[in-house]
C-alpha positions as CSV (number, residue, x, y, z in Angstrom):
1,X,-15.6,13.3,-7.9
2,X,-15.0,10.6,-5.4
3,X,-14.7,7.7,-8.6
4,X,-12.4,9.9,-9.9
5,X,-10.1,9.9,-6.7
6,X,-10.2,6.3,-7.0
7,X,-9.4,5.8,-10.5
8,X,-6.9,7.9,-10.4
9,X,-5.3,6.3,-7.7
10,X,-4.9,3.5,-10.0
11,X,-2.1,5.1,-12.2
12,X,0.4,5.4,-9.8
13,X,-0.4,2.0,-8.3
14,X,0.0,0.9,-11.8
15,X,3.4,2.9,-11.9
16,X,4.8,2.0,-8.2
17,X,4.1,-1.7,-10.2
18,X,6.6,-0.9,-13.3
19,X,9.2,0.0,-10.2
20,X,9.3,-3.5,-8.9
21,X,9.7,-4.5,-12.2
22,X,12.8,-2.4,-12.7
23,X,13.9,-2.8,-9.0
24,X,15.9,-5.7,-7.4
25,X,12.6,-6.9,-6.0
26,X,12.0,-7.9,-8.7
27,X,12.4,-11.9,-8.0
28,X,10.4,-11.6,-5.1
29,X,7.3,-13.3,-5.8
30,X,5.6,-12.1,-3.0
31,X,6.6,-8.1,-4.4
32,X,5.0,-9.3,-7.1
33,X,1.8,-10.9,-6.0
34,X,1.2,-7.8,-3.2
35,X,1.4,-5.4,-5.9
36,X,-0.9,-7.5,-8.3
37,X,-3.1,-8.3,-5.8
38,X,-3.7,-4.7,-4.8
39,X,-3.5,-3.7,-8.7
40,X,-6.4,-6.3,-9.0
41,X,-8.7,-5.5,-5.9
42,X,-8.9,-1.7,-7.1
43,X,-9.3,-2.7,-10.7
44,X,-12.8,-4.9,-9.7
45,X,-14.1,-3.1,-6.9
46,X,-14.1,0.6,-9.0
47,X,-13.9,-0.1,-12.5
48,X,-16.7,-2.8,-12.7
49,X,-20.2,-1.8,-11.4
50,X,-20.5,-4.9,-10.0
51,X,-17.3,-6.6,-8.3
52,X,-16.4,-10.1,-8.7
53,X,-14.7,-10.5,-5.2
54,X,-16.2,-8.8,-2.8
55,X,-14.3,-5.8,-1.5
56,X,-13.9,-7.5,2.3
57,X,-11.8,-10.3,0.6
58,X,-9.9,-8.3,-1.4
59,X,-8.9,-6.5,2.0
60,X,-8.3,-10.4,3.7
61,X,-6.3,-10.8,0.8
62,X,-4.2,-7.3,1.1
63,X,-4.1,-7.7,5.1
64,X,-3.0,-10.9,4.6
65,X,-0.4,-10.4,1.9
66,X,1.2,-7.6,4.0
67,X,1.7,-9.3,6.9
68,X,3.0,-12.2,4.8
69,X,5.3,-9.5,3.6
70,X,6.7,-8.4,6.8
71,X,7.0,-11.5,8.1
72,X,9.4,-12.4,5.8
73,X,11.3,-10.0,5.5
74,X,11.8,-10.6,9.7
75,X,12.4,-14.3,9.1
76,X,14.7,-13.0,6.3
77,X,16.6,-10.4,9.4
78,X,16.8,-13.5,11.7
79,X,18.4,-16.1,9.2
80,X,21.1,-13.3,9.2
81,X,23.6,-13.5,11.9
82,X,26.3,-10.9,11.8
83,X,25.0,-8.5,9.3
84,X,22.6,-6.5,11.9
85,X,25.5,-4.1,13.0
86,X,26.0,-3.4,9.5
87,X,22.7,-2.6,8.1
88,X,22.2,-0.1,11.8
89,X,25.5,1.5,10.9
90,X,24.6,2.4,6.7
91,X,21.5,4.0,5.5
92,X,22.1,2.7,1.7
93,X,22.8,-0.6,2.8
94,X,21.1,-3.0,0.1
95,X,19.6,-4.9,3.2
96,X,18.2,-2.4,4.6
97,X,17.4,-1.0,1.7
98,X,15.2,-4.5,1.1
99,X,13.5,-3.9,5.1
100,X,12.5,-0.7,4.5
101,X,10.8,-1.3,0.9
102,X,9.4,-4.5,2.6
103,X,7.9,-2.4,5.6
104,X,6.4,-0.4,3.4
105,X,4.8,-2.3,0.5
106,X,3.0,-4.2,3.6
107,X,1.9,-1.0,5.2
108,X,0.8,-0.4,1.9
109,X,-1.1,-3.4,1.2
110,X,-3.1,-3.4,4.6
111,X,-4.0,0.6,4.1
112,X,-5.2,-0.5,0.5
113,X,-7.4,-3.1,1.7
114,X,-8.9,-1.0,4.6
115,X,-9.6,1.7,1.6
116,X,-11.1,-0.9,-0.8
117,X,-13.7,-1.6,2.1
118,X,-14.4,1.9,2.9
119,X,-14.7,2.8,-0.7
120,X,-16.9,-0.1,-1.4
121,X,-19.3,0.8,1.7
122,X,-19.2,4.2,0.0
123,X,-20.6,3.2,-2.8
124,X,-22.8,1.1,-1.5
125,X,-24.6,3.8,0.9
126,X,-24.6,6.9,-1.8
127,X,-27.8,8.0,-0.1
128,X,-27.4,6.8,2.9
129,X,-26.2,7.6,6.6
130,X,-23.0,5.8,8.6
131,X,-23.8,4.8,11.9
132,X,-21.5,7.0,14.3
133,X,-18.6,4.3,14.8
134,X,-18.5,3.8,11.0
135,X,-17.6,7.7,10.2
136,X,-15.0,7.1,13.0
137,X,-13.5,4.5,11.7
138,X,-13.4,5.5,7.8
139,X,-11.9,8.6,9.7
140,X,-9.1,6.7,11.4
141,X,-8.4,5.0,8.3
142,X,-8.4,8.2,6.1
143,X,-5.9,9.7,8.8
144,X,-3.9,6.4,9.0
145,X,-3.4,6.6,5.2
146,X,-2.6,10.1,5.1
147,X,0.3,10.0,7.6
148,X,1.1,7.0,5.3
149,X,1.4,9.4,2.4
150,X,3.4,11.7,4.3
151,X,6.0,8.9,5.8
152,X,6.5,7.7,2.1
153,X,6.9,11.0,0.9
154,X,9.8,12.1,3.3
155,X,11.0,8.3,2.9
156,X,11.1,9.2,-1.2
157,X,13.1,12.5,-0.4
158,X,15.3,11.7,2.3
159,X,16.3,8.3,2.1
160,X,19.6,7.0,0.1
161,X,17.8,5.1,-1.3
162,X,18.0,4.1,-5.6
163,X,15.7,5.8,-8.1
164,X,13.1,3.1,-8.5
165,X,12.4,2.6,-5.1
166,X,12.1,6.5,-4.3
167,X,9.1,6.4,-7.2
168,X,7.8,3.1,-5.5
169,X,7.8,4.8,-2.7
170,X,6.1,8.4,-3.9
171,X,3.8,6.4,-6.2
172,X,2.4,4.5,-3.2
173,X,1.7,7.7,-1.4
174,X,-0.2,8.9,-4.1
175,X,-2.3,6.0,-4.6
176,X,-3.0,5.7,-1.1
177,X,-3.5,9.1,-0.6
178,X,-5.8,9.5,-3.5
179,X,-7.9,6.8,-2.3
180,X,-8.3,8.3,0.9
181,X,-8.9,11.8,0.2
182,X,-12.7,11.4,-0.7
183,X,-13.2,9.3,2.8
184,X,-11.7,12.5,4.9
185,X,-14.2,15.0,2.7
């Protein structure tokens, strides 16, 4: 049941993927490699039954590829001058549009890489017991990406934002909420 939750939450990785294809991100290599990279840690730590990288880089890697991501998009904010009153004042702004996609592809890619741990200790201790401060942190982690799910959800229904980026965003909730289902259970 639990590789099942995982693999599935492949498809609408794979899918949120295809949106920032279609989307204006779609020059952005750093879109690109944070979506890649994700679509490539979850690939080798639950589709082969060995992984090549070992699930705590592939969580370096997504940690470090989100905050790449947001920092960016910051220095991007800053090298502005006089557009910050406009972005504040309009929702559907195509800046802000571009900050809130950004702040959520790196909350994305950090939640990922905390999953493809907790899934890989998982795996790794089918028989076995978590010490106490484990279960609390797969816990925290499980909650985290949860309220994650939620947050993108509403984002995906309420925001003016353009087609593709509403899927983006509902496709990351489900991935990241399908991953994290099994460590709440």
């Amino acid at each position: 049941m639990i590789e099942t939750m995982h693999l599935g939450s492949m498809l609408p990785a794979t899918l949120g993927a295809c949106c920032v294809a279609g989307s204006a991100d779609r020059r952005s290599p750093l879109a690109w490699f944070g979506m890649l990279a994700m679509l490539a840690a979850m690939a080798d730590t639950m589709l082969l039954p060995h992984p090549v990288v070992a699930p705590v880089v592939w969580a370096a890697l997504l940690v470090a590829t989100g905050v790449a991501t947001a920092m960016a998009q910051r220095l991007r904010r800053v090298g502005r001058s006089g557009a910050e009153g406009a972005d504040s004042a309009h929702g559907a702004h195509p800046a802000h549009r571009a900050r809130t996609m950004a702040l959520h592809r790196a909350l994305q890619a950090i939640l990922m890489g905390g999953l493809i741990v907790a899934a890989g200790a998982h795996h790794g201790a089918a028989g076995g017991g978590h010490s106490a401060h484990g279960v609390n942190m797969v816990a925290a982690l499980g909650l985290a990406a949860l309220a994650f799910a939620v947050a993108s959800g509403l984002l995906a229904l309420r925001r003016p934002l353009p087609r593709l980026l509403r899927a983006e965003a509902s496709l990351g909730a489900a991935s990241v909420a399908l991953m994290s289902l099994p460590l709440l259970v």
